[in-house]
C-alpha positions in Angstrom: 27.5 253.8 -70.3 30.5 251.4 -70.3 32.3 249.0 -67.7 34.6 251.7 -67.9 32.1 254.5 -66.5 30.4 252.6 -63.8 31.5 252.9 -60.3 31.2 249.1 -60.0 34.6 247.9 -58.4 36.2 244.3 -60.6 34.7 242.7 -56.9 31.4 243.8 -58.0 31.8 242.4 -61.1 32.8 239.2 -60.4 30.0 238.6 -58.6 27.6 240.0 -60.5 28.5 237.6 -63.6 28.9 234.4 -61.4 25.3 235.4 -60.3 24.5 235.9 -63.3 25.9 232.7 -64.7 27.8 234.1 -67.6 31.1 233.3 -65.9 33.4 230.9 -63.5 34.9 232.1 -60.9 38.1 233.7 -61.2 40.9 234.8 -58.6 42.4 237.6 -60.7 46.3 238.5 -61.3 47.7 241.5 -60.5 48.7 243.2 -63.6 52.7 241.8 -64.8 52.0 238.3 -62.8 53.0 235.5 -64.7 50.0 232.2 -65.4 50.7 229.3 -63.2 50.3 225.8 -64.4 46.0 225.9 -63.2 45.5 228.8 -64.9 47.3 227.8 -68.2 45.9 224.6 -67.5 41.6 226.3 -67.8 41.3 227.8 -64.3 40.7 226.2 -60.5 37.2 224.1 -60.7 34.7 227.0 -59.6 34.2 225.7 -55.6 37.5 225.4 -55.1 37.9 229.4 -56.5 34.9 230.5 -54.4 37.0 229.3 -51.0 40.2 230.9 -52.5 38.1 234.1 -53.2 36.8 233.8 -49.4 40.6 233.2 -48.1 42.0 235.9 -50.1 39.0 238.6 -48.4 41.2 237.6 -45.4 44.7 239.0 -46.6 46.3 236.2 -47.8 48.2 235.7 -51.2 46.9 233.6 -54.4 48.9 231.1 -53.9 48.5 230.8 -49.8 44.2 231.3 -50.6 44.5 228.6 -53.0 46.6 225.8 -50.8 44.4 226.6 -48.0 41.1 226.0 -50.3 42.4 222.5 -51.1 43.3 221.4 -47.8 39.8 222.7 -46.5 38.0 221.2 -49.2 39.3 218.1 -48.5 38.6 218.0 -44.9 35.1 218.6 -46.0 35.0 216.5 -48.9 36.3 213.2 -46.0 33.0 214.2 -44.0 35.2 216.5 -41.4 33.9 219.3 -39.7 30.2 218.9 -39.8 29.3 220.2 -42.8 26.1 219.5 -45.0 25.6 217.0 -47.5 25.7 219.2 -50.0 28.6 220.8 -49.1 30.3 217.4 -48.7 29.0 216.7 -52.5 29.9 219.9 -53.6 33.7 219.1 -52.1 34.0 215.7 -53.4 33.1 217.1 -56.9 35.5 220.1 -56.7 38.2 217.8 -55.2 37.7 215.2 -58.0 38.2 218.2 -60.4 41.3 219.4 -59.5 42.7 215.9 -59.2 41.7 215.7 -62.6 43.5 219.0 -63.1 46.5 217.9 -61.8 46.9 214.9 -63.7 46.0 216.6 -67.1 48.7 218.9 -66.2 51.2 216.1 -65.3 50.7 214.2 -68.3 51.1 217.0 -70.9 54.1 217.9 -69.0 55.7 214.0 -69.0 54.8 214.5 -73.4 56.5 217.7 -73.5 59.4 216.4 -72.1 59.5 213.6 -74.2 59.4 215.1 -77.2 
């Protein structure tokens, strides 16, 4: 039996290899949608993706699950709304990842345009 046959939805999936460990989170395209700079870039640090995941369950777009990730995660990240040390560590990491991200991004776009 293939992927193909199983009744498992792409939801299913997904979770069942980030359980598994055999892959980062992912907040999939719809078929004809065009990469954005994170995606070209390797992908949103995996918290950051789990929250977007979460947001999007809720109706909202990519892009709109992704901002609101950020912002959340760094409310979190600054200690705000009571969460757990680990969460707090877990936002602090994902937060120093994507401004990682975005600088990577920024510099190969200042080279580029350079060149």
């Amino acid at each position: 039996m293939t992927m193909a046959d199983s009744d498992l939805t792409q939801e299913d999936t997904s979770l069942i290899l980030r359980l598994a460990g055999s892959a980062a989170c992912s907040l999939e395209s719809a078929p004809g949608d065009d990469d954005n700079w994170v995606e070209s870039a390797g992908g949103l640090p995996n918290y950051i993706c789990e929250v977007a995941t979460g947001v999007m369950r809720s109706g909202k777009s990519k892009g709109q699950s992704i901002a609101i990730a950020i912002s959340r995660i760094k409310r979190w990240a600054a200690g705000g709304e009571d969460v757990k040390a680990d969460t707090r560590a877990r936002a602090i990491k994902a937060l120093a990842q994507w401004e990682a991200l975005k600088a990577r991004n920024k510099a190969n776009r200042v080279s580029t345009i350079r060149l």
